[in-house]
PLY file of the C-alpha trace (Angstrom):
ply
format ascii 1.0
element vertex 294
property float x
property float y
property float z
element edge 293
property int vertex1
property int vertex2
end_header
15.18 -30.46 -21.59
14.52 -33.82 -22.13
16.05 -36.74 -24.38
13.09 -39.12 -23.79
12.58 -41.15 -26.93
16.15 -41.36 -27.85
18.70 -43.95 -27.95
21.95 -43.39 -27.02
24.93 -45.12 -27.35
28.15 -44.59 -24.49
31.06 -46.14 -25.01
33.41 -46.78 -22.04
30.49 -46.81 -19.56
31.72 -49.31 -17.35
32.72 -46.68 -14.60
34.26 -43.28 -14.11
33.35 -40.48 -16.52
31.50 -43.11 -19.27
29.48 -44.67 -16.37
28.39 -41.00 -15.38
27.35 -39.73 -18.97
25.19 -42.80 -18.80
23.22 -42.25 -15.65
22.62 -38.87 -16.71
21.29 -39.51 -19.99
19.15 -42.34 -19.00
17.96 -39.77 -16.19
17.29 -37.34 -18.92
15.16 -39.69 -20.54
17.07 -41.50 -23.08
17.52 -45.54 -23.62
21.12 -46.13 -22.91
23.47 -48.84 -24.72
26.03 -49.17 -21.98
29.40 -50.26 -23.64
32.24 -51.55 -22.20
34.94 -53.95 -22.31
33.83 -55.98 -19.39
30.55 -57.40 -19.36
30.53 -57.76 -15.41
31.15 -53.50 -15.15
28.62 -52.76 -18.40
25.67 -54.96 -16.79
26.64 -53.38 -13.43
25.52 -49.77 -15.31
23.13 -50.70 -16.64
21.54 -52.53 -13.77
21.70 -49.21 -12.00
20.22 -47.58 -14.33
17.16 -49.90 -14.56
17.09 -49.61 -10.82
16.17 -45.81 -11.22
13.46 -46.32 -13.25
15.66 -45.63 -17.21
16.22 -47.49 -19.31
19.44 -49.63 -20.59
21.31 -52.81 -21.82
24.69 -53.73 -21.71
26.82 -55.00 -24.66
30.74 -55.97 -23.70
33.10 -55.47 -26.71
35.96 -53.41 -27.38
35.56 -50.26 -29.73
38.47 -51.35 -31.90
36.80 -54.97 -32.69
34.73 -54.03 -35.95
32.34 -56.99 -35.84
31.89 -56.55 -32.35
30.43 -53.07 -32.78
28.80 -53.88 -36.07
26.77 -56.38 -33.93
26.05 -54.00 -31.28
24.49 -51.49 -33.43
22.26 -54.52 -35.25
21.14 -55.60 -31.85
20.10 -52.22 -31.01
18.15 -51.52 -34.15
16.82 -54.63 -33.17
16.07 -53.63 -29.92
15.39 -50.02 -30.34
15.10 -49.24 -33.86
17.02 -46.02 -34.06
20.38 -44.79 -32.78
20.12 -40.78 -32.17
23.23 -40.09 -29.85
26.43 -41.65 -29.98
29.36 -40.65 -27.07
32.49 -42.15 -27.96
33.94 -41.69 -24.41
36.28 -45.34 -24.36
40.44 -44.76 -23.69
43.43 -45.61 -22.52
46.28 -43.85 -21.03
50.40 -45.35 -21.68
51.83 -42.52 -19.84
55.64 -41.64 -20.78
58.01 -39.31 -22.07
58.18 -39.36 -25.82
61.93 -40.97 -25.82
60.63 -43.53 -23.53
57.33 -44.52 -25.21
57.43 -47.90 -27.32
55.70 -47.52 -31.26
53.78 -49.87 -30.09
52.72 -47.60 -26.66
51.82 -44.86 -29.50
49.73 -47.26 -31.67
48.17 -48.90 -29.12
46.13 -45.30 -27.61
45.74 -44.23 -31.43
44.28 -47.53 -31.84
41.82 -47.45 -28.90
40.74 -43.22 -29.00
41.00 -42.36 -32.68
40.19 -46.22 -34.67
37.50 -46.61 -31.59
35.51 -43.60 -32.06
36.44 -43.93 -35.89
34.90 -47.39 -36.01
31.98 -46.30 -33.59
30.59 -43.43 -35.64
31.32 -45.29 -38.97
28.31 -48.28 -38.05
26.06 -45.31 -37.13
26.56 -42.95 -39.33
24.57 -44.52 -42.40
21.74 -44.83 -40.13
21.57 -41.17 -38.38
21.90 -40.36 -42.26
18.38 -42.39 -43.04
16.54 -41.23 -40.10
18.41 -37.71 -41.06
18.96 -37.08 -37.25
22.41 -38.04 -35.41
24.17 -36.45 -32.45
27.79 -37.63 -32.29
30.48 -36.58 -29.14
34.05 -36.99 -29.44
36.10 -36.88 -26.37
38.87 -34.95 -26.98
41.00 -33.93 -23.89
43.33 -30.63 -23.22
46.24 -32.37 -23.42
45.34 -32.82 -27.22
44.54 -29.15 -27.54
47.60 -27.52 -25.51
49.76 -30.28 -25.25
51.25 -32.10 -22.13
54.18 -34.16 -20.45
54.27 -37.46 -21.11
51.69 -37.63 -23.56
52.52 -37.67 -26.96
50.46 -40.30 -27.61
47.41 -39.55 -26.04
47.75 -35.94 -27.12
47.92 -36.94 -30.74
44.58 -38.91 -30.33
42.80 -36.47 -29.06
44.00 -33.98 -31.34
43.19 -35.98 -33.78
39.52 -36.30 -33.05
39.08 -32.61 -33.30
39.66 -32.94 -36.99
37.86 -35.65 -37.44
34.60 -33.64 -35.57
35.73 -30.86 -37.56
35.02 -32.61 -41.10
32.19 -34.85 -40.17
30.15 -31.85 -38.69
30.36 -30.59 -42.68
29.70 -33.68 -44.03
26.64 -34.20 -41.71
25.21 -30.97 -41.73
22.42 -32.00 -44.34
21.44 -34.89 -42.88
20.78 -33.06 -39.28
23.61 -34.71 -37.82
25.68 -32.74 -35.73
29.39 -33.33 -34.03
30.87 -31.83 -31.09
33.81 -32.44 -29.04
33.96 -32.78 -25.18
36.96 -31.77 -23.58
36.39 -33.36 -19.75
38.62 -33.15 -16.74
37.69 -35.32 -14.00
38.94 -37.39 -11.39
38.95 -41.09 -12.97
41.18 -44.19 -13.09
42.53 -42.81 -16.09
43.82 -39.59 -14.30
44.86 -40.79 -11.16
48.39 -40.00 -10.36
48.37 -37.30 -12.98
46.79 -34.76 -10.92
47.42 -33.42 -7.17
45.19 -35.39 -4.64
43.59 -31.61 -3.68
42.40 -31.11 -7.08
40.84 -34.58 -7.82
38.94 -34.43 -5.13
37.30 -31.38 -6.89
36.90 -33.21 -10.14
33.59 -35.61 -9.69
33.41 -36.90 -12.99
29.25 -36.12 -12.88
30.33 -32.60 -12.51
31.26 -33.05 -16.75
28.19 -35.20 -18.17
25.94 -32.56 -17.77
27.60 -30.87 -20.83
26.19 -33.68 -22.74
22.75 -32.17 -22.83
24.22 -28.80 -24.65
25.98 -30.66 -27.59
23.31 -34.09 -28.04
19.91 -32.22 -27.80
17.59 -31.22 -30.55
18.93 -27.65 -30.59
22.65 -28.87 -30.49
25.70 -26.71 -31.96
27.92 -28.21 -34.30
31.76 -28.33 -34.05
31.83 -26.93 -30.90
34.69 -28.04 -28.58
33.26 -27.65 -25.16
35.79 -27.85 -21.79
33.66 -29.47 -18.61
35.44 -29.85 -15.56
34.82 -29.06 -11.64
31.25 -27.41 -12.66
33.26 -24.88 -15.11
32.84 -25.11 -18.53
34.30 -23.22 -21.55
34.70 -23.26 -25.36
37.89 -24.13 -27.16
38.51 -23.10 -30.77
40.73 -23.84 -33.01
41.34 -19.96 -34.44
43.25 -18.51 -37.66
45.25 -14.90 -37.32
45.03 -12.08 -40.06
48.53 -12.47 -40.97
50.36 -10.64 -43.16
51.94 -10.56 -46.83
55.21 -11.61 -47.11
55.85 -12.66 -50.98
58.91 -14.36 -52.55
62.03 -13.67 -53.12
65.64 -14.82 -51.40
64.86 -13.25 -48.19
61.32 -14.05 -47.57
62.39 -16.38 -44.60
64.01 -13.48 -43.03
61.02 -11.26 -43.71
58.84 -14.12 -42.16
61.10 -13.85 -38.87
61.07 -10.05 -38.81
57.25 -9.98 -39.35
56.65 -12.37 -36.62
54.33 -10.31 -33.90
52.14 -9.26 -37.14
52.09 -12.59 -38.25
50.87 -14.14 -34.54
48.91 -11.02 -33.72
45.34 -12.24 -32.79
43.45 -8.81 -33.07
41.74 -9.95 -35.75
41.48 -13.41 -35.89
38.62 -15.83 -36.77
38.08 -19.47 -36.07
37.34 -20.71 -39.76
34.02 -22.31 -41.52
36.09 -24.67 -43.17
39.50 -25.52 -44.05
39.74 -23.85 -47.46
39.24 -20.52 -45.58
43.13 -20.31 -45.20
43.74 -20.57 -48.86
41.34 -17.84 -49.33
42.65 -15.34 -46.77
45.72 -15.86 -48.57
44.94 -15.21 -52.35
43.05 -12.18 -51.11
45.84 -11.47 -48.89
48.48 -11.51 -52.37
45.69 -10.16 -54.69
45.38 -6.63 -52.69
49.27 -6.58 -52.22
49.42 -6.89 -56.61
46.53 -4.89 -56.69
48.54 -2.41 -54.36
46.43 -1.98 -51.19
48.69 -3.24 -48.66
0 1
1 2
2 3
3 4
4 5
5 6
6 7
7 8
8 9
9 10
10 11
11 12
12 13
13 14
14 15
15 16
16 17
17 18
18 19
19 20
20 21
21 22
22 23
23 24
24 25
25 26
26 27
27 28
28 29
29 30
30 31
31 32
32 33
33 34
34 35
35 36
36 37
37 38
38 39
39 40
40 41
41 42
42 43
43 44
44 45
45 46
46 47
47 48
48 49
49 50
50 51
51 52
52 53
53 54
54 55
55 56
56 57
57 58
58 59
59 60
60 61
61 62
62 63
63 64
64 65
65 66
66 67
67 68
68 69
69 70
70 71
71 72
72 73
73 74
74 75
75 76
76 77
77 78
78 79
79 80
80 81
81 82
82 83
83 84
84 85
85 86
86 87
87 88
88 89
89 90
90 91
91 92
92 93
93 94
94 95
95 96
96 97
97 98
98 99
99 100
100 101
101 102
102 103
103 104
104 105
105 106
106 107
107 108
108 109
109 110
110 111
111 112
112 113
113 114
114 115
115 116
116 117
117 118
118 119
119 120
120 121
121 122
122 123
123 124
124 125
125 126
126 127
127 128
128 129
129 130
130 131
131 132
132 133
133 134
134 135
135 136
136 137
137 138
138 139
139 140
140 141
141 142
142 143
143 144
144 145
145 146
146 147
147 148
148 149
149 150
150 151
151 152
152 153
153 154
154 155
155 156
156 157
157 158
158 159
159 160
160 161
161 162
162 163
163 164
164 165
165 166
166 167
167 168
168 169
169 170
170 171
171 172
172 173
173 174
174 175
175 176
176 177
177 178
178 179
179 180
180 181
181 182
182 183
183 184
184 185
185 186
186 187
187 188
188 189
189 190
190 191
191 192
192 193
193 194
194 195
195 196
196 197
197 198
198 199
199 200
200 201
201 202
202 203
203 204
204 205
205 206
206 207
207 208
208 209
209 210
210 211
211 212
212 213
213 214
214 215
215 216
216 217
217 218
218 219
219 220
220 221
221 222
222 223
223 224
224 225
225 226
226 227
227 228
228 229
229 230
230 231
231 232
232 233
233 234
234 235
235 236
236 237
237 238
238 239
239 240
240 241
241 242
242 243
243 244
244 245
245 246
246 247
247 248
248 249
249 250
250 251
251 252
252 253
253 254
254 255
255 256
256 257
257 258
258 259
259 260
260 261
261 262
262 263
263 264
264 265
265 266
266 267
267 268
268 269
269 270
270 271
271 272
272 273
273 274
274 275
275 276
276 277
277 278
278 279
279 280
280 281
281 282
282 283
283 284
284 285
285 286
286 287
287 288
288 289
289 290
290 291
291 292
292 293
C-alpha cells in the first residue's frame, strides 16, 4: 500500500517513536512535515529522510504554541497544498506518585498530550474538511486505558484523547475524515527506566510505526484503538455490559451491590456507536421491566 501523494504531518519526530513513524511514512511514499521542538533534531529527520530518496521539511515549534502551529500548517499549504495525515505523537513524561505530583506536574503533561494534539488537529481540521479527506492519529498509551503507577497524569492525557478520537471520528465521518488511536509500547527516552532492561531491548520503536499504515490509508477504520508493540498488535475497546434493572426505591443501593456479577457480566456486551447508546439500553432496559418482560 502506498501513501505517495500525501502529506503528512508527525509531531514529536525529532527521535524515538516520532522519528520512526516518519521514516516509515516518507518510505511509504508520503511528504513528511517533521515536527519537533528542536530544530537541530527535526532537520536531522528530515535530512535522513531526504537522504533515502522521500521527501520532508522540518519546522521546530512546540505543539502547545498556537501561532507556532498555525504557521506550520500555512507554510505547508504553501509548500504542499494539502495536509492528508496528521500523527500527533509529541509528550512528556513527570513520573510520580499521585501524592507526590505538583498541579503544576499534572497541567504541565495535560498541557503538552491533550492541548498539543487538541491544538494540532484544530489548524487541520477545517482543511481535511474542504478537501473532504483527513486521517488523524492520537497517541494514546495503556497506561491511559488500564491505568498505572505513578502516572496519574499521563494516564489522564491519554485517556483523555480516546474521547476526544471518539467524538471527532463522528463529527468527521462526512467529510471522509477518519480518527484512530495508537496505543505504542516501545523502548524510547520517554520509557526508559520504566521498563526492565530485558524487555526494552525487545521494544524497537520501528517495530510500532508500521501500524500507521492500517489507521492513515485510504481504506482506514475509524475509532479504532490499535495496541503496537514488539511486532504484536491488538485492538482495545472501550465496551458497555448488558446490565440489569434495578429501579428506585430506599434500597436500590443495596440491590445495586447484590446485583453486582449481573451488572459486570460481559456475556453480552457491546462496544457502543455513540455515547447516547447507554441512555438507550437503559430506557429499554426500564420500559420492558414496566412493560413486564424482565
Amino acid at each position: 500500500m502506498s501513501l505517495d501523494g500525501r502529506v503528512a504531518i508527525v509531531t514529536g519526530a525529532g527521535g524515538g517513536l516520532g522519528r520512526q513513524h516518519a521514516l516509515f511514512l516518507a518510505r511509504k511514499g508520503a511528504r513528511v512535515v517533521v515536527n519537533d521542538l528542536s530544530r537541530t533534531t527535526a532537520d536531522a529527520v528530515a535530512a535522513e529522510i531526504a537522504a533515502a530518496g522521500g521527501i520532508a521539511y522540518a519546522f521546530a515549534a512546540s505543539v502547545t504554541d498556537e501561532d507556532a502551529v498555525a504557521t506550520m500548517i500555512s507554510r505547508t499549504l504553501e509548500r504542499w497544498g494539502r495536509v492528508d495525515i496528521l500523527v500527533n505523537n509529541a509528550g512528556i513524561l513527570r513520573d510520580k506518585s499521585f501524592a507526590k505530583m505538583s498541579l503544576d506536574e499534572f497541567r504541565l503533561v495535560l498541557e503538552v498530550h491533550l492541548m498539543g494534539s487538541v491544538i494540532c488537529t484544530k489548524a487541520v481540521w477545517p482543511i481535511m474538511r474542504e478537501q473532504h479527506y483527513g486521517r488523524i492519529v492520537m497517541t494514546t498509551s495503556s497506561s491511559g486505558l488500564y491505568g498505572n503507577f505513578g502516572q496519574a497524569n499521563y494516564s489522564a492525557a491519554k485517556m483523555a484523547l480516546v474521547g476526544l478520537m471518539q467524538t471527532l471520528a463522528i463529527e468527521g465521518q462526512k467529510y471522509n475524515i477518519r480518527v484512530n488511536c495508537l496505543a505504542p509500547t516501545a523502548a524510547t527516552q520517554m520509557t526508559m527506566g520504566v521498563l526492565p532492561e530485558a524487555s526494552l531491548s525487545m521494544l524497537d520503536p520501528a517495530l510500532v510505526s508500521p501500524a500507521l499504515l492500517a489507521l492513515v490509508g485510504d481504506d482506514a477504520p475509524t475509532r479504532a484503538i490499535l495496541c503496537a508493540g514488539a511486532g504484536h498488535f491488538a485492538r482495545a475497546s472501550v465496551t458497555l455490559s448488558r446490565g440489569c434493572y434495578i429501579g428506585a426505591g430506599e434500597d436500590a443501593g443495596e440491590r445495586v451491590i447484590a446485583s453486582w456479577d449481573a451488572i459486570c457480566d460481559r456475556t453480552a456486551e457491546i462496544v457502543p456507536d455513540y455515547g447516547f447508546m447507554q441512555a438507550e439500553q437503559e430506557l429499554a432496559s426500564a420500559k420492558a421491566h414496566m412493560a413486564g418482560d424482565r
